[in-house]
C-alpha positions as CSV (number, residue, x, y, z in Angstrom):
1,X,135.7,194.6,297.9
2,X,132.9,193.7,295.6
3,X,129.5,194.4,297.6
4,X,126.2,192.1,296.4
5,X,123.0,194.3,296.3
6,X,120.0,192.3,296.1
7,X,119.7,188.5,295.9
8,X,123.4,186.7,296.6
9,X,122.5,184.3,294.0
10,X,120.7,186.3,291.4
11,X,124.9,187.1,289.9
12,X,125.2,183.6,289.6
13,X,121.8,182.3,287.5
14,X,123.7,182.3,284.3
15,X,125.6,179.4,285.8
16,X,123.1,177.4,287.6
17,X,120.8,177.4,284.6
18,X,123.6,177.0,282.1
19,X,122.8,177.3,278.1
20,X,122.7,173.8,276.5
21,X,124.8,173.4,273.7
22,X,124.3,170.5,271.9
23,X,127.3,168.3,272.1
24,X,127.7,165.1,269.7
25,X,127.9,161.9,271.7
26,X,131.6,161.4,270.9
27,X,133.1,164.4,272.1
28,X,130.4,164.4,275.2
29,X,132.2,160.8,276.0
30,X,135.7,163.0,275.8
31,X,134.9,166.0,278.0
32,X,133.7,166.7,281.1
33,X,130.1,168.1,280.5
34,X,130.9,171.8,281.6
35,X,133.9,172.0,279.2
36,X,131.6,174.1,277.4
37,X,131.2,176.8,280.0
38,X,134.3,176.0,281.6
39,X,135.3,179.8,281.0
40,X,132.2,181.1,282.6
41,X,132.5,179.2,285.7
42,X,136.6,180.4,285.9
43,X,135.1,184.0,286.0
44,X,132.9,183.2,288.0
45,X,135.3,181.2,290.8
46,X,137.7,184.4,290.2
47,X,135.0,186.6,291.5
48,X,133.8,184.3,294.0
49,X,137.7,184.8,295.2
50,X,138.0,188.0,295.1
51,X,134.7,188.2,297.5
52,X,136.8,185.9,299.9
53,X,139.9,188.2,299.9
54,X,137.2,191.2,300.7
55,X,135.8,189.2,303.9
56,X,139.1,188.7,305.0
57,X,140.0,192.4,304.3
58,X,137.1,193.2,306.2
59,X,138.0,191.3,309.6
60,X,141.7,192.8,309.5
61,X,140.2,196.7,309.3
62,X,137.5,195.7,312.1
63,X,134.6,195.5,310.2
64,X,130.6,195.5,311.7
65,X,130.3,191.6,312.0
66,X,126.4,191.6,310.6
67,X,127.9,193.2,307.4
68,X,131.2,190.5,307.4
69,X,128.1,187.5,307.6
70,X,126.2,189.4,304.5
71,X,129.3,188.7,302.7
72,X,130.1,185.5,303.8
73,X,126.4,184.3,303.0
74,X,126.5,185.6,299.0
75,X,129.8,184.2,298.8
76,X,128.4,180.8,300.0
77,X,125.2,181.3,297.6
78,X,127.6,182.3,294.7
79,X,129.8,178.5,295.8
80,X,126.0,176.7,296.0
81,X,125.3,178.1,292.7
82,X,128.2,176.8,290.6
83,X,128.2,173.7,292.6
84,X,124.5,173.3,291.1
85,X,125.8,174.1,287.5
86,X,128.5,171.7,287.5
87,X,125.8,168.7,288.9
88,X,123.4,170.2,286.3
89,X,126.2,169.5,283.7
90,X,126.9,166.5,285.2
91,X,123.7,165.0,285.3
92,X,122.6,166.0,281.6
93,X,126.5,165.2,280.1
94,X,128.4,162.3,282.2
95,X,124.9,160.6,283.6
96,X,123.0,160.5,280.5
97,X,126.1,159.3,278.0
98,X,126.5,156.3,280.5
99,X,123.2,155.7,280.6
100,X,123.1,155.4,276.8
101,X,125.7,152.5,276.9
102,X,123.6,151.2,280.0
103,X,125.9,148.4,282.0
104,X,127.9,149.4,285.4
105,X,129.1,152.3,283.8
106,X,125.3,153.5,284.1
107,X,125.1,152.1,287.5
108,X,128.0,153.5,288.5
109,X,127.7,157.5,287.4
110,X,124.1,157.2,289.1
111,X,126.2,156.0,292.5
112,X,128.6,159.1,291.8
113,X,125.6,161.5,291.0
114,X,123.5,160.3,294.2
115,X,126.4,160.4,296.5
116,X,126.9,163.8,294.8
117,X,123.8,165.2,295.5
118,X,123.8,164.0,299.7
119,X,127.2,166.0,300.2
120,X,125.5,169.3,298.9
121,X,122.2,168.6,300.7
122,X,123.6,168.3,304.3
């Protein structure tokens, strides 16, 4: 069972601030905009697993329940923090190409980004 010391998020920052690469507009308008740390978030979501298999490890051999919760909370802060990568990617890839060619399109990844953003606010 992996154990977080520290801040449950602070493994994940790499992620929610992710490097930008500069992509050119017509392979932005091909890809999804984390394709280019599409292998970063796969570790990540394997470790983020692996923390979920250790909770439930923990309830079958009886563990203290305050120290099942710790767990439970960095694995949600680890979920929170690619969540906010992917909307980051989103925003500055899929949101800003369609605004570029403006129309619905642009009206319509703004609908998808705001409706987005009030699921992972509530």
């Amino acid at each position: 069972m992996s154990h977080v010391t520290g801040h449950p998020a602070a493994a994940d920052s790499a992620i929610a601030h992710p490097t930008e690469a500069a992509t050119p507009p017509e392979a932005a308008a091909s890809h999804h905009g984390y394709i280019g740390d599409k292998q970063r978030y796969l570790n990540r979501l394997k470790r983020i697993e692996g923390q979920a298999r250790g909770i439930r490890s923990m309830i079958e051999d009886e563990k203290y329940c305050i120290d099942i919760l710790t767990q439970i909370g960095a694995v949600t802060a680890a979920l929170e923090s690619v969540a906010l990568g992917l909307l980051e990617d989103h925003l500055r890839h899929c949101v800003v190409d369609a605004a570029r060619q403006g129309d619905e399109q642009a009206e319509e990844k703004i609908r998808e980004a705001t409706a987005a953003i009030a699921r992972f606010v509530r």
